[in-house]
C-alpha positions, 0 to 999 in steps of 0.5 A: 959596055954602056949606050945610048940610042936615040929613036924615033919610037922607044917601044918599037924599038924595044919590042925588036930588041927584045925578040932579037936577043931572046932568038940569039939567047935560044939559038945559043941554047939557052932558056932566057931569064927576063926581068920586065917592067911596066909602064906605058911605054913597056906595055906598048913594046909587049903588044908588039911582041910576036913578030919574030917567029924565031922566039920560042915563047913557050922557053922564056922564064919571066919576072918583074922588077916590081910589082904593086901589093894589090889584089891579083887581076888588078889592073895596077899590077905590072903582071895583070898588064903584061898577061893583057898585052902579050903573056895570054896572047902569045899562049905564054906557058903558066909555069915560065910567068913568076909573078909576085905574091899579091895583096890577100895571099895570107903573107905580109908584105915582108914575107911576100918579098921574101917569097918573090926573091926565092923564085930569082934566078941567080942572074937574069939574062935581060933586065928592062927598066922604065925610069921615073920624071924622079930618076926611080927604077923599079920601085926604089925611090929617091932617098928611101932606105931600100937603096941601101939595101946590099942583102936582100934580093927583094924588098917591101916598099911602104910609101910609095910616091907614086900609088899604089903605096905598098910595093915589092921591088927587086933590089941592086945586088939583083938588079946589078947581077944581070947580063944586060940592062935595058932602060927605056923612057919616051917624052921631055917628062923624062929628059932631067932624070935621064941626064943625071943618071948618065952624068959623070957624078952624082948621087944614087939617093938623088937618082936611083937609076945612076945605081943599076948596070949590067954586068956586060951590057947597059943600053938607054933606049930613049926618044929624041925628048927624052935625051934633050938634056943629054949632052952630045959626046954621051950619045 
């Protein structure tokens, strides 16, 4: 099932979202496997987290859909964002946050992917993805090769477009093994994007994000800007 929900306020909304469906998941008695992303709008949603206190955040098991290849504690890396919005806040238990390896960890960044994908759950309950003015998700990019990637769970990503340069990203078949996928995007910056990759055609190395939907649930979470540009019967 796929749909678009129009907002007036996109972390907001994805932050009630969030804590809705991890109480569902935990009442159904089940530990959620959640995939996060960074971003303005992401990390805006994460200090919101905590209003529900039907989440038990000591049972939730947390990843990235990718990370930048620098220092740990840098203040790029999606993790370090996420422990200053709400993983330290709300007292996150250490051993439910798996990070990706970081830059000075003795491994290349080959074999820091390799290490990411072995931590991955066979499928993750909930995916959120913030998606680029260039139609990326996660860090695959327009017309790089790890697009084409049907093996590997995680990827090195050299030459990022956007700094830093070196990345690890979760890959399709990963992303794609999710339950939900949740997309969220806020401003008319996003709004081209957005509209090719809902659009009836088109290609994925144009626009990544036409490439990842959920096994049983996708959902766009977009404000009024950012959906301009989608045509009406697709709301």
């Amino acid at each position: 099932m796929s749909s678009a929900a129009v907002v007036d306020d996109a972390a907001a909304t994805l932050a009630q979202a969030l804590e809705t469906r991890l109480a569902l998941l935990q009442t159904g008695g089940v530990v959620p496997r959640v995939a996060l992303t960074g971003g303005t709008i992401a990390n805006d949603a994460y200090r919101l987290l905590g209003a529900n206190p039907d989440v038990d955040w000591t049972r939730v098991d947390l990843w990235w859909g990718d990370e930048r290849f620098v220092p740990e504690g840098h203040a790029d890396r999606n993790d370090q964002q996420a422990r200053e919005a709400f993983l330290d806040r709300l007292e996150v238990p250490d051993e439910r946050i798996h990070a990706a390896p970081a830059h000075g960890c003795d491994l290349s960044l080959a074999e820091a992917a390799d290490a990411y994908a072995a931590t991955l759950p066979d499928a993750f309950d909930v995916v959120l993805l913030g998606v680029g003015p260039d139609g990326h998700v996660a860090s695959l990019f327009p017309g790089f090769e790890q697009l084409d990637e049907v093996e590997r769970r995680a990827v090195e990503v050299f030459g990022s477009p956007k700094p830093p340069a070196e990345r690890i990203s979760l890959t399709f078949p990963t992303l794609n093994a999710a339950d939900a996928v949740w997309f969220v995007a806020s401003g008319d910056g996003k709004a081209e994007a957005i509209a090719r990759a809902l659009a009836p055609e088109g290609s994925v190395h144009e626009t990544p994000a036409r490439g990842v939907r959920g096994r049983a649930e996708t959902a766009w979470i977009v404000d009024a800007a950012a959906a301009s540009r989608i045509p009406t019967d697709q709301l």
